[in-house]
SEGURO-367511 format. One record per residue (C-alpha): residue number from 0; residue in one letter; z, y, x. Coordinates in steps of 0.02 Angstrom, whole numbers, plus 50000, padded with zeros to 5 digits. Layout:
<nodes>
<node><i>NUM</i><aa>A</aa><w>Z</w><v>Y</v><u>X</u></node>
...
</nodes>
This chain:
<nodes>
<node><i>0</i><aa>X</aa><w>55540</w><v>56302</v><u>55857</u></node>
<node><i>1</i><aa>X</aa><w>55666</w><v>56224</v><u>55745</u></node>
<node><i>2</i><aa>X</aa><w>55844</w><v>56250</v><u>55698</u></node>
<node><i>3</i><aa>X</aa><w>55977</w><v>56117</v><u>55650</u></node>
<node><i>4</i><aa>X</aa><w>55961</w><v>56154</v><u>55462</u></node>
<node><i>5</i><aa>X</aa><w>55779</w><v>56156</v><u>55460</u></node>
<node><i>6</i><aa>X</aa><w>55766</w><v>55970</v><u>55458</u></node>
<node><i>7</i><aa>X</aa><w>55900</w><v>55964</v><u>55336</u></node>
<node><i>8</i><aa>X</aa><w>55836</w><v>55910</v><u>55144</u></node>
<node><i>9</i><aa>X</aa><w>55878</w><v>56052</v><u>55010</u></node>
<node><i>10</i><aa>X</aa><w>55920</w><v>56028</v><u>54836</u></node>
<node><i>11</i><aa>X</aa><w>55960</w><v>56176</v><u>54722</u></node>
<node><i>12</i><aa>X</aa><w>56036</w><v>56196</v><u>54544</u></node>
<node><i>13</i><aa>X</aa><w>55980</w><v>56312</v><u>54401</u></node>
<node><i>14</i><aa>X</aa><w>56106</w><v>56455</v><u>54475</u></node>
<node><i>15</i><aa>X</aa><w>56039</w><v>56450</v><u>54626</u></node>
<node><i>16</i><aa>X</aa><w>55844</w><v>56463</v><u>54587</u></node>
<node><i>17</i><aa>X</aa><w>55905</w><v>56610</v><u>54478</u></node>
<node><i>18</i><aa>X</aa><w>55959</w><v>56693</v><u>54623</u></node>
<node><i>19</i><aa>X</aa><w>55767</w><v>56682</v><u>54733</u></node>
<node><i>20</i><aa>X</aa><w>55639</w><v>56679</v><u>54584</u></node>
<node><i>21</i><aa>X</aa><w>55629</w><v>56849</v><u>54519</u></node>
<node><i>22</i><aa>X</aa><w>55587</w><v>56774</v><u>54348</u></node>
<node><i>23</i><aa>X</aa><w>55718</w><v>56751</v><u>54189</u></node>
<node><i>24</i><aa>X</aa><w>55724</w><v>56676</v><u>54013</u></node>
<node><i>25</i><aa>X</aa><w>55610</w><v>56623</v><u>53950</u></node>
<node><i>26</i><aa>X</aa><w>55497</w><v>56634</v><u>54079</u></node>
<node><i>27</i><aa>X</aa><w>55606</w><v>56539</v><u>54207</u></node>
<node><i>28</i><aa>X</aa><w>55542</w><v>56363</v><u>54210</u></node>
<node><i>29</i><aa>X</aa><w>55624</w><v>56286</v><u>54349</u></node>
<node><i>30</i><aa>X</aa><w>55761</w><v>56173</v><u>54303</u></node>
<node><i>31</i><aa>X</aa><w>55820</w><v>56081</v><u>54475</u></node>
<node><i>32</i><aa>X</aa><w>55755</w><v>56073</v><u>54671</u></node>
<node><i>33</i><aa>X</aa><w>55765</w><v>55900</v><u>54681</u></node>
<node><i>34</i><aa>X</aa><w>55743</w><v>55894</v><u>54886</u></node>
<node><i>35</i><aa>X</aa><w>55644</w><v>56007</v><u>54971</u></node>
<node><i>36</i><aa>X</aa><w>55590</w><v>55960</v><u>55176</u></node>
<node><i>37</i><aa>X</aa><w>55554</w><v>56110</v><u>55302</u></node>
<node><i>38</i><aa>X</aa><w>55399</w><v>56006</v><u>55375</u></node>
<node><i>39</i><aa>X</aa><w>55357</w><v>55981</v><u>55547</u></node>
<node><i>40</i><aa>X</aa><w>55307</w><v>56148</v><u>55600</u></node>
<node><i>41</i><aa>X</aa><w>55434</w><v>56251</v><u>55552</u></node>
<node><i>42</i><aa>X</aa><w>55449</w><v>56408</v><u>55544</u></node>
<node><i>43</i><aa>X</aa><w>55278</w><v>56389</v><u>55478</u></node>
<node><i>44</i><aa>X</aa><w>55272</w><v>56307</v><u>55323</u></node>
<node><i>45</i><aa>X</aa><w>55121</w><v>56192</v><u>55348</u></node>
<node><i>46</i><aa>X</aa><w>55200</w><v>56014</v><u>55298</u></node>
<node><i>47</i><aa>X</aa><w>55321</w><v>56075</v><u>55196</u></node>
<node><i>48</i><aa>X</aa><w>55357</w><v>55995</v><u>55032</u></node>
<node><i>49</i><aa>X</aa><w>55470</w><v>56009</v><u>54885</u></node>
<node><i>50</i><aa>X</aa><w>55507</w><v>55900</v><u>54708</u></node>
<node><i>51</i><aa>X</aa><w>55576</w><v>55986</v><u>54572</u></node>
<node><i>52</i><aa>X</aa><w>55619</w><v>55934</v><u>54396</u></node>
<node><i>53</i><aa>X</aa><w>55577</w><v>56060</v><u>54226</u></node>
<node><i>54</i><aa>X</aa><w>55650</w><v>55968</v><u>54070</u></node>
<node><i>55</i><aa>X</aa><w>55530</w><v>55997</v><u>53929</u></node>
<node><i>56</i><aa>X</aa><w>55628</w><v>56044</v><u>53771</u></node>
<node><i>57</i><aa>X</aa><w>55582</w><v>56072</v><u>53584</u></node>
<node><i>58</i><aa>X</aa><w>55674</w><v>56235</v><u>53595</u></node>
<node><i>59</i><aa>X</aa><w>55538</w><v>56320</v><u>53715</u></node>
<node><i>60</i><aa>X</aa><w>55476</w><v>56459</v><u>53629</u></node>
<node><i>61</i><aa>X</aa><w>55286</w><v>56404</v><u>53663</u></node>
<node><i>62</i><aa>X</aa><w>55310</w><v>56257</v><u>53562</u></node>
<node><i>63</i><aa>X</aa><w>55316</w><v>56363</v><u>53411</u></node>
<node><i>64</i><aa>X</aa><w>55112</w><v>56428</v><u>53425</u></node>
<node><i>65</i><aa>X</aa><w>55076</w><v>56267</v><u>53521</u></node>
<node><i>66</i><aa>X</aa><w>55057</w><v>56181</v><u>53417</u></node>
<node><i>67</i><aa>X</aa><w>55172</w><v>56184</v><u>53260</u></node>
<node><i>68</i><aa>X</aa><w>55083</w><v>56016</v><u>53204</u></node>
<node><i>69</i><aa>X</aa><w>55090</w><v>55927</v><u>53379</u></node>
<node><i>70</i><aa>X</aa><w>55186</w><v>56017</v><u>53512</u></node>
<node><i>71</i><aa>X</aa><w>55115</w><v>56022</v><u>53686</u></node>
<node><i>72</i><aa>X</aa><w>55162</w><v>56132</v><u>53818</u></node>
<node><i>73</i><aa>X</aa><w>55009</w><v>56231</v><u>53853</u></node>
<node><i>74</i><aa>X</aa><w>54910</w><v>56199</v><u>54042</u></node>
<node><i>75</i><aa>X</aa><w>54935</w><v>56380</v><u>54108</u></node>
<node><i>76</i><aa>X</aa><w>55131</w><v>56350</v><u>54092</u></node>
<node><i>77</i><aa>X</aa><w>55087</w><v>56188</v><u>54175</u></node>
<node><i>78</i><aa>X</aa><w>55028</w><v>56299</v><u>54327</u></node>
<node><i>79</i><aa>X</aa><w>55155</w><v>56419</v><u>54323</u></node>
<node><i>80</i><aa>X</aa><w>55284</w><v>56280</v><u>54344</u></node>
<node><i>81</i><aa>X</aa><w>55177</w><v>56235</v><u>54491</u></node>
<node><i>82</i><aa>X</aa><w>55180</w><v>56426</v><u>54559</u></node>
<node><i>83</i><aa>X</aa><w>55363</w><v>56441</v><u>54552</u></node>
<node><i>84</i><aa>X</aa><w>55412</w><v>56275</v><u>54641</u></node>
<node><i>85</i><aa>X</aa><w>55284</w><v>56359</v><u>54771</u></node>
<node><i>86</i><aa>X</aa><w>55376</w><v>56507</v><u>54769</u></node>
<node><i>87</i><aa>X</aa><w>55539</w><v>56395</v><u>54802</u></node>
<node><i>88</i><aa>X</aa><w>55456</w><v>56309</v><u>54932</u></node>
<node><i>89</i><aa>X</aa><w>55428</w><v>56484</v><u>55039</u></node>
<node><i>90</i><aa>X</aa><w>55620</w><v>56507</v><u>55030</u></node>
<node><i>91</i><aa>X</aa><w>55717</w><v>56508</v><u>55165</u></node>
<node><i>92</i><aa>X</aa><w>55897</w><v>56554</v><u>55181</u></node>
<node><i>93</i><aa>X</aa><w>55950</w><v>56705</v><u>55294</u></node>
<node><i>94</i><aa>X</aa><w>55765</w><v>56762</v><u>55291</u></node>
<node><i>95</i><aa>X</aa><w>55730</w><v>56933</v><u>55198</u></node>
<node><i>96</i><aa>X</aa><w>55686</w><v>56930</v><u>55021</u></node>
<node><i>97</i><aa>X</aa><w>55496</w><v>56909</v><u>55006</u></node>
<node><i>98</i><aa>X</aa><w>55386</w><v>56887</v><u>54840</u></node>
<node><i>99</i><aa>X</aa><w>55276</w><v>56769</v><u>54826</u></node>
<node><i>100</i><aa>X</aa><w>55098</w><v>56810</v><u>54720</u></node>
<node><i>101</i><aa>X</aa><w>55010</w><v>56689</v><u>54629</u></node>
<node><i>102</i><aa>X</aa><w>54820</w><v>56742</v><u>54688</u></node>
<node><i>103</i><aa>X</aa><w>54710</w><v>56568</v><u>54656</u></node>
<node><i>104</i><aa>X</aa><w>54696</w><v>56420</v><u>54563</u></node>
<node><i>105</i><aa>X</aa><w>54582</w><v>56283</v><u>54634</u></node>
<node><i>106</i><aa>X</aa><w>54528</w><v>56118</v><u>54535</u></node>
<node><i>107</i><aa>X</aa><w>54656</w><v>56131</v><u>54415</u></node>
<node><i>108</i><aa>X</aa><w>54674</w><v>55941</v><u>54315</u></node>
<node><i>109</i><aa>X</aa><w>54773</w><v>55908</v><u>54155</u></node>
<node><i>110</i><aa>X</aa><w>54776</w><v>55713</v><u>54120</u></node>
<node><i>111</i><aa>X</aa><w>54894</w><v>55678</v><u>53984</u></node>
<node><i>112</i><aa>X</aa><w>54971</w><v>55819</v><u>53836</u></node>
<node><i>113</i><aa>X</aa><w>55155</w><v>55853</v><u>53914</u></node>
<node><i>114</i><aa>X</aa><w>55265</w><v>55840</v><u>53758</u></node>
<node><i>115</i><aa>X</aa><w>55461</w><v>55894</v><u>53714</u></node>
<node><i>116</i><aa>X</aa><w>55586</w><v>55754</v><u>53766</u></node>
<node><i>117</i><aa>X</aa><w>55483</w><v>55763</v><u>53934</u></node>
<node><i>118</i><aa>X</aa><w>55538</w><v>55766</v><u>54123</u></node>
<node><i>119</i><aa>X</aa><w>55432</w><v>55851</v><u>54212</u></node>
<node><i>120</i><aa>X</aa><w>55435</w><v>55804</v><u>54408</u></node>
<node><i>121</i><aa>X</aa><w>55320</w><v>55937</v><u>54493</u></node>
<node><i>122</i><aa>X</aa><w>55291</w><v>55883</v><u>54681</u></node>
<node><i>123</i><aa>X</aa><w>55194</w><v>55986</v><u>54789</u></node>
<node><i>124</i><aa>X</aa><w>55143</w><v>56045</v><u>54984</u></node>
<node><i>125</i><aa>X</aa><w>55091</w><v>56181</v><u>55108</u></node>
<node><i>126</i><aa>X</aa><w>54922</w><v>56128</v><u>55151</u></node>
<node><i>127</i><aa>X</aa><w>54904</w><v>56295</v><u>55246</u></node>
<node><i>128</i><aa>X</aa><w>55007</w><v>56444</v><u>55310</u></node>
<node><i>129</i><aa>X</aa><w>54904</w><v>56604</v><u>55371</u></node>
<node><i>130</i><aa>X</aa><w>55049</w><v>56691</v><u>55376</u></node>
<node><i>131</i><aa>X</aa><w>55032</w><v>56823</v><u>55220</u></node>
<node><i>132</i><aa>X</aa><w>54923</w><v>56670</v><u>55142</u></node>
<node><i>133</i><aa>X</aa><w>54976</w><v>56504</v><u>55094</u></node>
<node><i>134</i><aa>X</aa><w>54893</w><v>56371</v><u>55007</u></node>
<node><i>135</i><aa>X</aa><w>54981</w><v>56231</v><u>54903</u></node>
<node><i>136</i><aa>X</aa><w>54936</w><v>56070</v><u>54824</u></node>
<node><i>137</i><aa>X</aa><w>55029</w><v>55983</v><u>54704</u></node>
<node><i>138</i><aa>X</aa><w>55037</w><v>55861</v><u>54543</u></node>
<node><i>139</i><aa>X</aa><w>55154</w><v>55831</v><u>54389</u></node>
<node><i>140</i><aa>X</aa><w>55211</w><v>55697</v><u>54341</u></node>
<node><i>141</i><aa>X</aa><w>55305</w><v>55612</v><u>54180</u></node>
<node><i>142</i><aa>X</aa><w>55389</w><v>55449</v><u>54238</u></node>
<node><i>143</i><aa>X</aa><w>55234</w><v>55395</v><u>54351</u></node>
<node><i>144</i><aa>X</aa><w>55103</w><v>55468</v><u>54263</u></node>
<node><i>145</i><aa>X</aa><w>55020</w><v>55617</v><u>54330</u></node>
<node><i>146</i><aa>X</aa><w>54990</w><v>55745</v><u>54214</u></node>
<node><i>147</i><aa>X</aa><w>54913</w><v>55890</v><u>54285</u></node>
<node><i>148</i><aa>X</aa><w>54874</w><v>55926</v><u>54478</u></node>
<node><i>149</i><aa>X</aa><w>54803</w><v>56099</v><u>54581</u></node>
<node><i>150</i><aa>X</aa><w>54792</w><v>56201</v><u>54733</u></node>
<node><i>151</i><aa>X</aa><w>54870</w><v>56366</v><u>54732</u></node>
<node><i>152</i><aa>X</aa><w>54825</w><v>56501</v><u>54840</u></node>
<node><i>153</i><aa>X</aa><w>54976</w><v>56637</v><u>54854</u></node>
<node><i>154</i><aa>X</aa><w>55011</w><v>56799</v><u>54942</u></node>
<node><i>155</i><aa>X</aa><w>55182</w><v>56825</v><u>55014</u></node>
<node><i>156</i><aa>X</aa><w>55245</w><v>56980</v><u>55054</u></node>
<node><i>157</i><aa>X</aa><w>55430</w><v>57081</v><u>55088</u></node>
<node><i>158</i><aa>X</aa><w>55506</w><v>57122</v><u>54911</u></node>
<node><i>159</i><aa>X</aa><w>55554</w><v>57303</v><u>54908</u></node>
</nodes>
């Protein structure tokens, strides 16, 4: 089944993500939905995908610990960059709220130090939808360099 808008590309601004990911400063680190496609099975989310853009700025408050001498934002916000553009991904508008559970990382890479000044483009997809289960896979990249890649297994579920 498919409806008009599913095939439809969505972008989203900063106001917008605010208002589906549960999380707030400085713990929000998704900047920009650059386009995100419903895939070819909708309403299941197999074959989904999304890019999204997190600008990587001195001011972070990581950077501080992280290291004063050479800043370099740390590998597990890395992933949880990853887990929120998955969480963005399993949006849909006029569905109910639902919260989305980080509950697995699989072969987790980081290939170059991601450093202030830095755009990161996160692009990832639904590999698998068991309904309450859903499995992504995705890499970073600066410019064309790929910087960290995973799988992500997460548990979705009605917020109450």
């Amino acid at each position: 089944m498919t409806t008009p808008d599913s095939q439809i590309p969505l972008t989203m601004d900063s106001v917008e993500i605010a208002q589906i990911l549960p999380h707030r400063h400085p713990f929000i680190f998704v900047d920009r939905v650059l386009e995100k496609n419903w895939g070819p099975h909708y309403p299941n989310r197999m074959g989904s995908t999304i890019r999204a853009l997190k600008s990587v700025t001195i001011s972070e408050p990581f950077f501080q610990g992280h290291f004063p001498h050479r800043p370099v934002m740390p590998g597990v916000i890395i992933l949880e960059v990853f887990a929120q553009v998955g969480a963005l991904m399993c949006y849909r508008p006029g569905e109910p709220p639902q919260d989305v559970a980080l509950v697995g990382i699989n072969e987790a890479r980081f290939r170059q130090p991601v450093l202030p000044g830095d755009q990161l483009i996160i692009e990832m997809d639904c590999r698998k939808d068991r309904g309450q289960i859903l499995i992504f896979g995705g890499q970073a990249k600066v410019g064309t360099e790929i910087v960290a890649e995973a799988e992500l297994l997460a548990k979705v579920f009605p917020k109450t």
